[in-house]
PDB file of the backbone (N, CA, C, O) and the ligand in Angstrom, with CONECT records:
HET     ZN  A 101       1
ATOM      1  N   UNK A   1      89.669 210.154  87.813  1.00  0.00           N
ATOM      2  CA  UNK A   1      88.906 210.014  86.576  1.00  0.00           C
ATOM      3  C   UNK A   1      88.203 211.335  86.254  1.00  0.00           C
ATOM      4  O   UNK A   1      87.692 212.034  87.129  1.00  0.00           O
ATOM      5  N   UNK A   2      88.204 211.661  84.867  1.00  0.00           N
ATOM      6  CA  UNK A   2      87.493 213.370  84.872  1.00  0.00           C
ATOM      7  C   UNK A   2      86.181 212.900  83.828  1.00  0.00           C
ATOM      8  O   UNK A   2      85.549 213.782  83.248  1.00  0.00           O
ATOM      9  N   UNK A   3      85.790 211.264  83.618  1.00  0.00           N
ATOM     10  CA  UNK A   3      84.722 210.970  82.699  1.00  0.00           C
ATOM     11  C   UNK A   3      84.505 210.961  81.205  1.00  0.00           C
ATOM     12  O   UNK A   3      83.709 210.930  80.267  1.00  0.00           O
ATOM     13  N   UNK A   4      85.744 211.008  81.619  1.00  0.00           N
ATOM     14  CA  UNK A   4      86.020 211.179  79.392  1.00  0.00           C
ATOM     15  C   UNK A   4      85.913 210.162  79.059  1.00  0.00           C
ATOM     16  O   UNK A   4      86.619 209.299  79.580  1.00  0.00           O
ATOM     17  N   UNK A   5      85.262 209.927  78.353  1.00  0.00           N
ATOM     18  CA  UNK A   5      84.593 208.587  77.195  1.00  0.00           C
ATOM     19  C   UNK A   5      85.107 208.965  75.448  1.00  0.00           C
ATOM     20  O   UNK A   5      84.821 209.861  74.654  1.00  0.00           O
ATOM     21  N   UNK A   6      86.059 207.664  75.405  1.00  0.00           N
ATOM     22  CA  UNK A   6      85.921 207.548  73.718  1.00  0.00           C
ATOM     23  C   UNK A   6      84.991 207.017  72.670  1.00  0.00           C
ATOM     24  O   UNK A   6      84.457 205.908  72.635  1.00  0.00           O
ATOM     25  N   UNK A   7      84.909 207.845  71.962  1.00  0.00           N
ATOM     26  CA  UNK A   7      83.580 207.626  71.319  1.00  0.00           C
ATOM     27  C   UNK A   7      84.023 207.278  70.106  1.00  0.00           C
ATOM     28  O   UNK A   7      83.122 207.510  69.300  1.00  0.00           O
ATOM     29  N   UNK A   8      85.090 206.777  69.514  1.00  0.00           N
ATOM     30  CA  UNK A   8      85.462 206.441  68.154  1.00  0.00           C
ATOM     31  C   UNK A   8      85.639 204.774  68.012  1.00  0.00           C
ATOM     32  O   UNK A   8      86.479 204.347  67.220  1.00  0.00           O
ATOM     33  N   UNK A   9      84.805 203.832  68.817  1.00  0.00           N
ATOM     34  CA  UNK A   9      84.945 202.664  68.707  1.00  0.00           C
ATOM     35  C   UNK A   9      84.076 202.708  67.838  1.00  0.00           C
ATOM     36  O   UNK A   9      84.412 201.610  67.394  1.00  0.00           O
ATOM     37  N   UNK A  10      83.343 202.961  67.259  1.00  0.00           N
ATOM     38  CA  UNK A  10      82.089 202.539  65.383  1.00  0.00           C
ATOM     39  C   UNK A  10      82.777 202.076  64.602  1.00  0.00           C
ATOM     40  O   UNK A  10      82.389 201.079  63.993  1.00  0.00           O
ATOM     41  N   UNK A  11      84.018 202.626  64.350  1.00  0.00           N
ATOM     42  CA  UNK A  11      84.619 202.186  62.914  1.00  0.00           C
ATOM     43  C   UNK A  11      84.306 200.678  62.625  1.00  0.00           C
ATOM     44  O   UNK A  11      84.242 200.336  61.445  1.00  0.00           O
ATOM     45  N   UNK A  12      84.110 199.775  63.586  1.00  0.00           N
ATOM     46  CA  UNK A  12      84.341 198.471  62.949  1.00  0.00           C
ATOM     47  C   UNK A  12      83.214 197.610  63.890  1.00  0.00           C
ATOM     48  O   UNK A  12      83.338 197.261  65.064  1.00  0.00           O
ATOM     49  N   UNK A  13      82.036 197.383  62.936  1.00  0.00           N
ATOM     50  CA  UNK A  13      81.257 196.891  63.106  1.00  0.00           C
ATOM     51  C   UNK A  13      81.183 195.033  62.831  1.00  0.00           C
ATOM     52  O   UNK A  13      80.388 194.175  63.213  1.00  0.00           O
ATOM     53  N   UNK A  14      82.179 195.000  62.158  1.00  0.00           N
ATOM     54  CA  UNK A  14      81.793 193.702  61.390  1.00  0.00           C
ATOM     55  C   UNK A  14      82.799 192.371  62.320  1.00  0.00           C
ATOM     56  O   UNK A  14      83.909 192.628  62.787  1.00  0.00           O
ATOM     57  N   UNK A  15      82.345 191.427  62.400  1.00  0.00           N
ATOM     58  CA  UNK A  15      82.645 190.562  63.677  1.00  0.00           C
ATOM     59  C   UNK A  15      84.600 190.489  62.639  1.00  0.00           C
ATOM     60  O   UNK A  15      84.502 190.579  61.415  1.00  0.00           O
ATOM     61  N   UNK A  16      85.381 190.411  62.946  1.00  0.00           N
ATOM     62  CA  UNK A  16      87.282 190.351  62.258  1.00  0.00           C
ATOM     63  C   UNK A  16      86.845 188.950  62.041  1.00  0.00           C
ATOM     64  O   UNK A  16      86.777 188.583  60.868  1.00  0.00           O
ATOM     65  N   UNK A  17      86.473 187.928  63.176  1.00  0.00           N
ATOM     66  CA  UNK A  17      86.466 186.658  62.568  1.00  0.00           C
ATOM     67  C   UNK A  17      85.752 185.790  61.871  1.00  0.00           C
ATOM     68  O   UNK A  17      86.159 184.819  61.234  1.00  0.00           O
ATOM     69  N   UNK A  18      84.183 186.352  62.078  1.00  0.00           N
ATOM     70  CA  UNK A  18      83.548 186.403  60.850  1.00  0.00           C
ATOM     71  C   UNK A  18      83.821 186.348  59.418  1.00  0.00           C
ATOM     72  O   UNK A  18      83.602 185.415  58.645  1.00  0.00           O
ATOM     73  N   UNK A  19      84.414 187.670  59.149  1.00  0.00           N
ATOM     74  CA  UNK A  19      84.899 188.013  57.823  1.00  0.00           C
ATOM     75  C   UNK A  19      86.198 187.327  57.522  1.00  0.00           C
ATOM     76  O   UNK A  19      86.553 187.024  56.382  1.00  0.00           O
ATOM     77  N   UNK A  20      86.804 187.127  58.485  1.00  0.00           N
ATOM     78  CA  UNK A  20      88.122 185.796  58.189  1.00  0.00           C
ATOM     79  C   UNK A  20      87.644 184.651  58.169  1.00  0.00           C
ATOM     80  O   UNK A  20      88.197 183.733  57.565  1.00  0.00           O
ATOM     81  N   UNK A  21      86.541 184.518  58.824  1.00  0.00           N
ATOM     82  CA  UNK A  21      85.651 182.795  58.277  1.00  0.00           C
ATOM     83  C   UNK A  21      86.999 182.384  59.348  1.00  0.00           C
ATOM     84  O   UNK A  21      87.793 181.843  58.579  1.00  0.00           O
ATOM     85  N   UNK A  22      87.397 182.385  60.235  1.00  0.00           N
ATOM     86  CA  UNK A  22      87.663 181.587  61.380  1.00  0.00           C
ATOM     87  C   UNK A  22      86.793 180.760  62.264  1.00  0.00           C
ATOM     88  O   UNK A  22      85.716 181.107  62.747  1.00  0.00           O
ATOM     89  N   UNK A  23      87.377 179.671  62.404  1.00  0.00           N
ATOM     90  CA  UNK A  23      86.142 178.570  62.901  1.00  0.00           C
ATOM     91  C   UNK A  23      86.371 178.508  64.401  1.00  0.00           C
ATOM     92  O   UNK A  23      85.434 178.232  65.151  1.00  0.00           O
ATOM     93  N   UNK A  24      88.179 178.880  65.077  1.00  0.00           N
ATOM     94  CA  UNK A  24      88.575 178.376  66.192  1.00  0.00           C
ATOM     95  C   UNK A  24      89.592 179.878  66.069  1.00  0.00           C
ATOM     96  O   UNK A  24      90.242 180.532  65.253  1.00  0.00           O
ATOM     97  N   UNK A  25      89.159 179.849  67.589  1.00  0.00           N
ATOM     98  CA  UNK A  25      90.125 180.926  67.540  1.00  0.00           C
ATOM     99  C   UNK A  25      91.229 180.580  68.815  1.00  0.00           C
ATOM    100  O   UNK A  25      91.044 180.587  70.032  1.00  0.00           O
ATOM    101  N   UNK A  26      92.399 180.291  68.043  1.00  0.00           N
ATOM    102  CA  UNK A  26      93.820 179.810  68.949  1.00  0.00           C
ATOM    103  C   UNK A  26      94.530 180.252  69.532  1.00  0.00           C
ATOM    104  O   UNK A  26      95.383 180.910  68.937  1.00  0.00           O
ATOM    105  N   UNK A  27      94.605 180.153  71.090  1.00  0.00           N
ATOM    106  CA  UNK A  27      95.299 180.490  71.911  1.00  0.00           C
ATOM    107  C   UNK A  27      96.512 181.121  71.677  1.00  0.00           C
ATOM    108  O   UNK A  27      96.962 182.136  72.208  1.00  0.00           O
ATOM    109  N   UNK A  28      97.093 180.253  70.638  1.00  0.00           N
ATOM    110  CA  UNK A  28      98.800 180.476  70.960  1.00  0.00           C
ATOM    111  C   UNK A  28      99.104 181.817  69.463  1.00  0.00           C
ATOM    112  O   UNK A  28     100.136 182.257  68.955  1.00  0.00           O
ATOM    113  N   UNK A  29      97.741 182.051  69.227  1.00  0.00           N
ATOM    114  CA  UNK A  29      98.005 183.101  67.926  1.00  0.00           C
ATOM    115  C   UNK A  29      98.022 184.530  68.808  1.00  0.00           C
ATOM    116  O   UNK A  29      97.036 185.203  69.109  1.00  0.00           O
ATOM    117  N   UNK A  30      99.153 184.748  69.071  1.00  0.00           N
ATOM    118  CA  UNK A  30      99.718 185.843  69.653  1.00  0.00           C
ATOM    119  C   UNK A  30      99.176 186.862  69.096  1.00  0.00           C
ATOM    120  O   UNK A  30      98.464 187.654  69.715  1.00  0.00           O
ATOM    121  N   UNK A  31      99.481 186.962  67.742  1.00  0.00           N
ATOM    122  CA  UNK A  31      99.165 188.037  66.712  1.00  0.00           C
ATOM    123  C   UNK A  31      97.914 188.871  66.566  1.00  0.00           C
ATOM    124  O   UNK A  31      97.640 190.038  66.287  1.00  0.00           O
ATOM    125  N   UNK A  32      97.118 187.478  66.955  1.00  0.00           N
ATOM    126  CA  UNK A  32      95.691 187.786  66.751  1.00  0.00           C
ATOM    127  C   UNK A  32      95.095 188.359  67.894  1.00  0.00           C
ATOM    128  O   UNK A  32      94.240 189.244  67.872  1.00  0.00           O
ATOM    129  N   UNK A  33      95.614 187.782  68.969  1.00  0.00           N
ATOM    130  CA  UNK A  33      95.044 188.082  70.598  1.00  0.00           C
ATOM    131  C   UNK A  33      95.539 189.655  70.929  1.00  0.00           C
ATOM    132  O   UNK A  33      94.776 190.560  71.272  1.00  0.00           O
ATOM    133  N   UNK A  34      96.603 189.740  70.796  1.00  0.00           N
ATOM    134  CA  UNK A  34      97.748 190.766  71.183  1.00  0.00           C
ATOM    135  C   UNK A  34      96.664 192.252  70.686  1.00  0.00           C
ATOM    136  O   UNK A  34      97.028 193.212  71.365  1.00  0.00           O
ATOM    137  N   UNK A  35      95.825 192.533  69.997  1.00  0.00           N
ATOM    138  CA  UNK A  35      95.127 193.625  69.184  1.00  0.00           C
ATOM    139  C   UNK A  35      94.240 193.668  70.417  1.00  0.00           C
ATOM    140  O   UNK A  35      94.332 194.732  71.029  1.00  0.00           O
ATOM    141  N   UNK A  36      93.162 192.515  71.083  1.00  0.00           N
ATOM    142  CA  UNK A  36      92.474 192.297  71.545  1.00  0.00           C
ATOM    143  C   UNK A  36      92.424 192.507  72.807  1.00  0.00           C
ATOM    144  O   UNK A  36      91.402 192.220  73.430  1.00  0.00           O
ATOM    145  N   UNK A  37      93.533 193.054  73.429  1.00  0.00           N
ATOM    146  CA  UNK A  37      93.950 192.812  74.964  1.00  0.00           C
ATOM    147  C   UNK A  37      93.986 194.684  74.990  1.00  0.00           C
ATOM    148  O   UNK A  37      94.261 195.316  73.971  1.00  0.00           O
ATOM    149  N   UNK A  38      93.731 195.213  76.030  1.00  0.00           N
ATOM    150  CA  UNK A  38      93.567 196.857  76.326  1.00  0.00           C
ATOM    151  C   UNK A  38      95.190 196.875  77.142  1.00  0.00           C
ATOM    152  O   UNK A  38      95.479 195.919  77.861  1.00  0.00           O
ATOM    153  N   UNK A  39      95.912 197.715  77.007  1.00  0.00           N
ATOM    154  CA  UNK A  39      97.239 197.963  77.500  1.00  0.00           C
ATOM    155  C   UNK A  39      97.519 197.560  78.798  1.00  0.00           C
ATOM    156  O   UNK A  39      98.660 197.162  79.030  1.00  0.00           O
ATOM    157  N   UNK A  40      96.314 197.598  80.103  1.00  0.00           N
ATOM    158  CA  UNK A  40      96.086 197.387  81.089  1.00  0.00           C
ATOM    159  C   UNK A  40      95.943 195.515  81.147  1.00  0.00           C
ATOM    160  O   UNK A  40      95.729 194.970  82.229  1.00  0.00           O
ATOM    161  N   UNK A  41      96.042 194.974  80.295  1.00  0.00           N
ATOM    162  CA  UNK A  41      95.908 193.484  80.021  1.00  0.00           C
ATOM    163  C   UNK A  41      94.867 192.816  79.960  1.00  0.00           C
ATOM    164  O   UNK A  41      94.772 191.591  79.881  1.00  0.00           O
ATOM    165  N   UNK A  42      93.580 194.039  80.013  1.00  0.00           N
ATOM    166  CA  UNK A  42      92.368 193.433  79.986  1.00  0.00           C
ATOM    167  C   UNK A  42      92.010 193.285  78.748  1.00  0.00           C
ATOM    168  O   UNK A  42      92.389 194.032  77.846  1.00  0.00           O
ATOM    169  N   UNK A  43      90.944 191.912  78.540  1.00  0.00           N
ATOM    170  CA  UNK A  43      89.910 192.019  77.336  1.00  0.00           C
ATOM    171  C   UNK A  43      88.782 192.881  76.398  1.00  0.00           C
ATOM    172  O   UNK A  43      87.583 192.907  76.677  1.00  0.00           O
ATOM    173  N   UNK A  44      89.225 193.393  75.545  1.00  0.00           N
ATOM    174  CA  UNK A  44      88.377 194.470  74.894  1.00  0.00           C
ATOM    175  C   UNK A  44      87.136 194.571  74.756  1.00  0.00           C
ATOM    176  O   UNK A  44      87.180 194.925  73.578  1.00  0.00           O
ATOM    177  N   UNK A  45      85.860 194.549  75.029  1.00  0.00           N
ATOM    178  CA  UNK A  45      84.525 194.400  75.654  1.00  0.00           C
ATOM    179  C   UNK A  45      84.312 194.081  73.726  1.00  0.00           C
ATOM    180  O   UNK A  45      85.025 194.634  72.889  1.00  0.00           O
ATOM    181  N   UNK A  46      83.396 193.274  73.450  1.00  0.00           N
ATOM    182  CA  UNK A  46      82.840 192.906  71.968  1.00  0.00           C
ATOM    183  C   UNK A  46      82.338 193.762  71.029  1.00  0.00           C
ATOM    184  O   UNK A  46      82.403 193.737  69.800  1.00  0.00           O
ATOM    185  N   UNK A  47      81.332 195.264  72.537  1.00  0.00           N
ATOM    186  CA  UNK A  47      81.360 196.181  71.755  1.00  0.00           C
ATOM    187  C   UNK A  47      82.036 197.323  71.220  1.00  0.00           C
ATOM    188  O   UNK A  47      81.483 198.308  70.731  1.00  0.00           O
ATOM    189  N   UNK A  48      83.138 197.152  71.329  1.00  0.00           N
ATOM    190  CA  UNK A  48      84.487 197.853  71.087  1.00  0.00           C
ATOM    191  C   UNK A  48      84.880 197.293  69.978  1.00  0.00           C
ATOM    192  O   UNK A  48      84.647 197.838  68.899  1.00  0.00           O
ATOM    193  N   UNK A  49      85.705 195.821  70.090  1.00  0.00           N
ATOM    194  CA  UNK A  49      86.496 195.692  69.483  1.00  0.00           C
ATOM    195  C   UNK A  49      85.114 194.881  67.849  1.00  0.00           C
ATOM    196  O   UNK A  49      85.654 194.397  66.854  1.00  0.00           O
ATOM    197  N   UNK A  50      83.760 194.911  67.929  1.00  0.00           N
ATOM    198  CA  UNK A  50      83.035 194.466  66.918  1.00  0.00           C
ATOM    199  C   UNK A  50      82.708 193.104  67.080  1.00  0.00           C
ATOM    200  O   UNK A  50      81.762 192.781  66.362  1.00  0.00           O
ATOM    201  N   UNK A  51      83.155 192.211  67.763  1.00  0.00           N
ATOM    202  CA  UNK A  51      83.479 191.045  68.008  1.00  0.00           C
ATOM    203  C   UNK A  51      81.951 190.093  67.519  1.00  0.00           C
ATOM    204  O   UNK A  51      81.068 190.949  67.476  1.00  0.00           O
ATOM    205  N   UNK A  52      81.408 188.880  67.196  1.00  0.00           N
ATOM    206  CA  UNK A  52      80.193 188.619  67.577  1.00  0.00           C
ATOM    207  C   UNK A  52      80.373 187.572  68.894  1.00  0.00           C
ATOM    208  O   UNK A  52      81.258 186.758  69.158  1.00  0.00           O
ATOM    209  N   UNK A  53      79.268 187.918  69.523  1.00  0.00           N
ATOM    210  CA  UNK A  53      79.145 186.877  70.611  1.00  0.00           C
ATOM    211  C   UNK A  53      79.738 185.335  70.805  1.00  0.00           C
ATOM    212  O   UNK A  53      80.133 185.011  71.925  1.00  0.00           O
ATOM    213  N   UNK A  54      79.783 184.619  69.973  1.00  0.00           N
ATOM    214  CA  UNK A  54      80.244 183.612  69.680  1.00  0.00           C
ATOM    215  C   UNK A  54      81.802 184.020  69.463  1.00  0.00           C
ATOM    216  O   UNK A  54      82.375 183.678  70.497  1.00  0.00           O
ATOM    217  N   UNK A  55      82.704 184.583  68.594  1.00  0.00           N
ATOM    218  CA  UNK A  55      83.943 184.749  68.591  1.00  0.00           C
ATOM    219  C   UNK A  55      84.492 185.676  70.031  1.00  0.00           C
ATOM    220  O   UNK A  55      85.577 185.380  70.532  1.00  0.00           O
ATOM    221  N   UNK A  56      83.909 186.448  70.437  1.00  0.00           N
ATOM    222  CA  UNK A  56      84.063 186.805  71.617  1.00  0.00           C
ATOM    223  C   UNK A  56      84.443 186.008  72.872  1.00  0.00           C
ATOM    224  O   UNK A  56      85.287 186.252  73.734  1.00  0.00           O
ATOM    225  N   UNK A  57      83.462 184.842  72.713  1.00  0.00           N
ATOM    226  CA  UNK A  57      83.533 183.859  74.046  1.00  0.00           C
ATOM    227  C   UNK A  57      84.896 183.044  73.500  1.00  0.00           C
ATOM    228  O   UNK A  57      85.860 182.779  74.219  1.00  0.00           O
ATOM    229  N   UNK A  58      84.804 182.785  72.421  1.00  0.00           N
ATOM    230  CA  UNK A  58      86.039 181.915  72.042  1.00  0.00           C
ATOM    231  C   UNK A  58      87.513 182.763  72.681  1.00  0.00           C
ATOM    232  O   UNK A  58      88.440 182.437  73.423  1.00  0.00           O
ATOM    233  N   UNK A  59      87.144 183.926  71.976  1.00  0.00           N
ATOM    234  CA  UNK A  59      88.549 184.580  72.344  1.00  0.00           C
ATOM    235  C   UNK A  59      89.201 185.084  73.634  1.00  0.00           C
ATOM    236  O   UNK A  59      90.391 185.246  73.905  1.00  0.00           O
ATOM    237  N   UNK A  60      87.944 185.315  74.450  1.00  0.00           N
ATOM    238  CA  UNK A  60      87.917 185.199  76.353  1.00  0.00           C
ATOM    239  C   UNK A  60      88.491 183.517  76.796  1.00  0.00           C
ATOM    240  O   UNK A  60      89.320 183.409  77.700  1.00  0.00           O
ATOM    241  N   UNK A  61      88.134 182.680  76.307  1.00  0.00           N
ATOM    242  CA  UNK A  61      88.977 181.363  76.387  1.00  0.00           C
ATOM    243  C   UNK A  61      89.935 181.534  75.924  1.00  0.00           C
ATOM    244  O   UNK A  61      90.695 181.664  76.883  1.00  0.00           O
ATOM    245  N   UNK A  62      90.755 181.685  74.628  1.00  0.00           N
ATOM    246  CA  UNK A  62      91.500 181.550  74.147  1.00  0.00           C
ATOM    247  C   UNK A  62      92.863 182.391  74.963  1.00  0.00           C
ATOM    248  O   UNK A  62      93.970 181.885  75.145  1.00  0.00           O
ATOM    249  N   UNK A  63      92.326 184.167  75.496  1.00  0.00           N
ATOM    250  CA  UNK A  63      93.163 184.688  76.029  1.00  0.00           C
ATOM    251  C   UNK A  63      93.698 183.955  77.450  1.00  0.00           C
ATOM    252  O   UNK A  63      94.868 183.727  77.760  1.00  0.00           O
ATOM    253  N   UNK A  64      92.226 183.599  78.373  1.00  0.00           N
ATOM    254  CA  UNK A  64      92.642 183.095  79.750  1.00  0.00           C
ATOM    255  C   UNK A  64      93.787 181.991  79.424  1.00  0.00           C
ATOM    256  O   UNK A  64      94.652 181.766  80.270  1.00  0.00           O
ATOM    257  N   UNK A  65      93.778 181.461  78.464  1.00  0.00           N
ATOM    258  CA  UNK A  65      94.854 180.166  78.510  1.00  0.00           C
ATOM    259  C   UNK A  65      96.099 180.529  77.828  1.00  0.00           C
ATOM    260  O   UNK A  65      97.144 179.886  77.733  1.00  0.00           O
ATOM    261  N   UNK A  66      95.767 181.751  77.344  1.00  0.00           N
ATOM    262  CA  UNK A  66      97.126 181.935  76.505  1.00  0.00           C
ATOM    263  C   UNK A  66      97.961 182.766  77.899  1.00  0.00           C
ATOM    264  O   UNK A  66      99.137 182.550  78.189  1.00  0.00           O
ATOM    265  N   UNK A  67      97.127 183.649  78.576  1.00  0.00           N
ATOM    266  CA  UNK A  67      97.605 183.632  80.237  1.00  0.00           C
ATOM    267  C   UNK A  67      98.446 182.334  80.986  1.00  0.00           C
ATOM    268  O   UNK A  67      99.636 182.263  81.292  1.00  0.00           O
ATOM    269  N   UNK A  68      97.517 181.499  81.127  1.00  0.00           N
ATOM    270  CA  UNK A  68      98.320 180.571  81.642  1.00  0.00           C
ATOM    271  C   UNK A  68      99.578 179.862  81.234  1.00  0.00           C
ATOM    272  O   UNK A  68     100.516 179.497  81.942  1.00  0.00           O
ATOM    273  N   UNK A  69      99.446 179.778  80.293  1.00  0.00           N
ATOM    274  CA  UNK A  69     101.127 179.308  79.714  1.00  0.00           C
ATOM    275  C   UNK A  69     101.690 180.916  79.630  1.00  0.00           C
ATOM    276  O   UNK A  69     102.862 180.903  79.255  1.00  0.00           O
ATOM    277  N   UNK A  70     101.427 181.633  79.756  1.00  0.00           N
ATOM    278  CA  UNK A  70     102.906 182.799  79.789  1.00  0.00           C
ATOM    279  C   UNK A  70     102.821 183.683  78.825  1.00  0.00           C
ATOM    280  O   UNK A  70     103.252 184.834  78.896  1.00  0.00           O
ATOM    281  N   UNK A  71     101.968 182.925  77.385  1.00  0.00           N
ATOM    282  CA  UNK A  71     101.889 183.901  76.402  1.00  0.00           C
ATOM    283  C   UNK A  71     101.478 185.309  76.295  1.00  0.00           C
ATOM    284  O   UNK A  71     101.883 185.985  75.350  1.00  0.00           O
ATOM    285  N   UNK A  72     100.701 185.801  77.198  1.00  0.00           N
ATOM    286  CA  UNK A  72     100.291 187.256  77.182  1.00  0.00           C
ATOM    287  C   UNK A  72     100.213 187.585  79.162  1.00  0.00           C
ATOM    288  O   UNK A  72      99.463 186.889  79.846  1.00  0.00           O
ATOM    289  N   UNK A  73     100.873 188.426  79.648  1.00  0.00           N
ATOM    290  CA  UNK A  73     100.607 189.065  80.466  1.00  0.00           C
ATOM    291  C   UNK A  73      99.262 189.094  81.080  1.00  0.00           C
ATOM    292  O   UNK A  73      98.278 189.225  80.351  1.00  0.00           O
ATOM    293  N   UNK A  74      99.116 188.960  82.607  1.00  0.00           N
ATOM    294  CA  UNK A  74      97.634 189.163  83.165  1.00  0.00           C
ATOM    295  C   UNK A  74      97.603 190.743  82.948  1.00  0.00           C
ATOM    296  O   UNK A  74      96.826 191.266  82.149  1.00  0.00           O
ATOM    297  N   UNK A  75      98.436 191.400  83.660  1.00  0.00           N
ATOM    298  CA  UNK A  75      98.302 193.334  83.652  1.00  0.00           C
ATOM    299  C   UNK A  75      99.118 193.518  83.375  1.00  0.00           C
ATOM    300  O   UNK A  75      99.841 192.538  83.553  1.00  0.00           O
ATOM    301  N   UNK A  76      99.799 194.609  82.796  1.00  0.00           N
ATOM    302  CA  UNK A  76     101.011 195.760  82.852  1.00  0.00           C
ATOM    303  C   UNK A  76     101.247 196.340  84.636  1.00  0.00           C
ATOM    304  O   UNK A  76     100.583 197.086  85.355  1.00  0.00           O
ATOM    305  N   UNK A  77     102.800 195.398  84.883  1.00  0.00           N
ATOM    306  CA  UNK A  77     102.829 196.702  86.019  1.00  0.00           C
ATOM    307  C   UNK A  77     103.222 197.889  85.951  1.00  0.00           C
ATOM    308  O   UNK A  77     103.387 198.152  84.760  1.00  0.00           O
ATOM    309  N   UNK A  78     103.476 198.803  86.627  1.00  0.00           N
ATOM    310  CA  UNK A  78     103.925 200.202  86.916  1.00  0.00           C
ATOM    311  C   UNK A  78     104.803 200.252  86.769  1.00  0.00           C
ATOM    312  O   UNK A  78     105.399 201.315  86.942  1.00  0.00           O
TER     313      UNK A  78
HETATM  314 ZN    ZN A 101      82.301 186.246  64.732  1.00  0.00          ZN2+
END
């Protein structure tokens, strides 16, 4: 690691599902999750991806299960 930090996560402050007025956020919406996941297969921290607290937790559920049925990868291997 040489400590390099990206600093261009600001652009997007405003919660995505908020402003889509999403009530539930669904597992099996690939589309939607797939943005949300870091290449490494992890979850994008809220203050990154803008998220609000509430759609955040939804979408940490939504990914773990979309895991379990197969839909998204736990990690990228090598
Ligand atoms: Zn929200």
């Amino acid at each position: 690691m040489t400590g390099f930090k990206k600093r261009s996560f600001f652009s997007q402050k405003i919660c995505r599902f908020c402003a889509d007025k999403v009530e539930r956020i669904l597992f099996y919406d690939v589309k939607t999750l797939k943005p949300l996941i870091s290449e490494r297969g992890k979850i994008v921290p809220s203050r990154i991806s803008g998220n609000c607290s509430k759609h955040q937790r939804q979408l940490t559920t939504a990914i773990k299960r979309a895991r379990n049925i197969a839909l998204l990868p736990f990690s990228v291997e090598h």
